[in-house]
C-alpha positions, 0 to 999 in steps of 0.5 A: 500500500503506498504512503500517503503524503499531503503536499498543500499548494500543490496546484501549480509551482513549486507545489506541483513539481513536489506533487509529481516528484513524490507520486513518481517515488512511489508515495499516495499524493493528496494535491491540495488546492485553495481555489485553483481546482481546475489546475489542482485536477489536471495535476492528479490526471497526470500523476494517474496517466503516469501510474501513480496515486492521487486524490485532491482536497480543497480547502483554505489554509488561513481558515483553521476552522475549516482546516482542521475540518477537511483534514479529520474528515480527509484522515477519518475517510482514509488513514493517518498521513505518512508525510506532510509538504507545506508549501502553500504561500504568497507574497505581498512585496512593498516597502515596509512603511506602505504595507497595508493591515491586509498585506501583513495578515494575508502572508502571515495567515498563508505562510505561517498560520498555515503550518498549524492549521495544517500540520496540527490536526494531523500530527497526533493521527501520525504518532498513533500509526507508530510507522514513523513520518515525514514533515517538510515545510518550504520556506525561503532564502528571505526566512533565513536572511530577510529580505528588502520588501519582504518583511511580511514574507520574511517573518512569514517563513522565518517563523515556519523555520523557527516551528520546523526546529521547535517540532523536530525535537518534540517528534524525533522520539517518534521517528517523524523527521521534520525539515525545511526547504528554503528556496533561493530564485526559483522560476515560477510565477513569484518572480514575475514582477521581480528585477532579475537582473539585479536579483542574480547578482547575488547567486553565484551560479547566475541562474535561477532554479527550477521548481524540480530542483526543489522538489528533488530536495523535498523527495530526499528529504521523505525517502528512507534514507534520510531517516536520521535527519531532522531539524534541518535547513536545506537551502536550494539557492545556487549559493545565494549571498 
């Protein structure tokens, strides 16, 4: 029977390319979407004309309600998680005097309220299947080092870092291995009204990545062999200064 692991954002981006990578090393995918069903179906289409297993949940990671909701219905129907990719996020760049109350809750809401939201309900269905588990958090290079016009999105993903270690310890004793990914430039629609240019100054290998080279990151991360890593941070950044 395969493993079942949830990726959240899994409709397009970085998100998909986790969602096809992990179906291909033989695990259950549960494509998580909030409102782009259309894309979040065509991924499971593809990853069952590929052989694999897929499923899609819709629900709304800011809402915890609802959540937490979704997530026991969805663990009730089917079995306790294997894994848990929490990838879902957005941005709302500006310099910090123009943010506006919105800008700030949005992020915050998407990027680290969600991890509780998520991983919260799931987390003791996981320990009670005594199978061990995976949890992989995406966060950014703007987590680790923050990032100008990016102060919402840098505590966002500074916070998840810091919730990722936190957890890693409480779990290791249950053989859930918790990590993060923090990607560095990465080509997918976060970088369209970026200066590139100017922002490949600071990477030493002068190109961006692609969501696979994440999502080869997040599969090592859930395979077996690395059993004995946790409370990790993974940068997958091309050197970024």
């Amino acid at each position: 029977m395969n493993r079942r692991v949830l990726v959240t954002g899994a409709s397009r981006g970085i998100g998909r390319a986790i969602a096809y990578q992990l179906a291909t090393d033989g695990f259950a995918v549960t494509v998580h979407c909030r409102t782009g069903r259309a894309e979040a179906d065509a991924v499971a289409t593809g990853i069952a004309a590929q052989g694999g297993v897929s499923r899609v949940l819709q629900f709304d990671v800011r809402e915890r309600a609802a959540c937490r909701a979704a997530l026991e219905a969805d663990v009730a129907a089917h079995g306790a998680y294997y894994g848990i990719v929490c990838c879902a996020g957005v941005t709302r760049d500006a310099a910090f005097p123009a943010l506006t109350d919105e800008d700030w809750d949005v992020v915050i809401e998407t990027g680290l309220d969600a991890f509780y939201n998520v991983v919260h309900p799931l987390t003791m269905p996981m320990v009670r299947a005594k199978q061990g588990g995976r949890i992989v958090t995406i966060a950014s290079v703007s987590g680790v080092t923050g990032n100008r016009g990016q102060v919402n999105y840098s505590a966002a993903k500074a916070g998840v870092i810091g919730a990722t270690k936190a957890l890693a310890v409480e779990l290791a004793s249950r053989h859930i291995t918790v990590n993060c990914v923090a990607p560095g430039l990465i080509e997918t629609g976060m970088l369209d009204q970026m200066p590139l240019e100017r922002a490949l100054q600071s990477v030493p290998m002068n190109r961006v990545g692609q969501p696979a080279e994440v999502a080869a990151a997040v599969s090592f991360l859930m395979s077996d062999a690395a059993s004995y890593i946790t409370r990790q941070v993974l940068g997958v950044n091309g050197g970024m200064i």
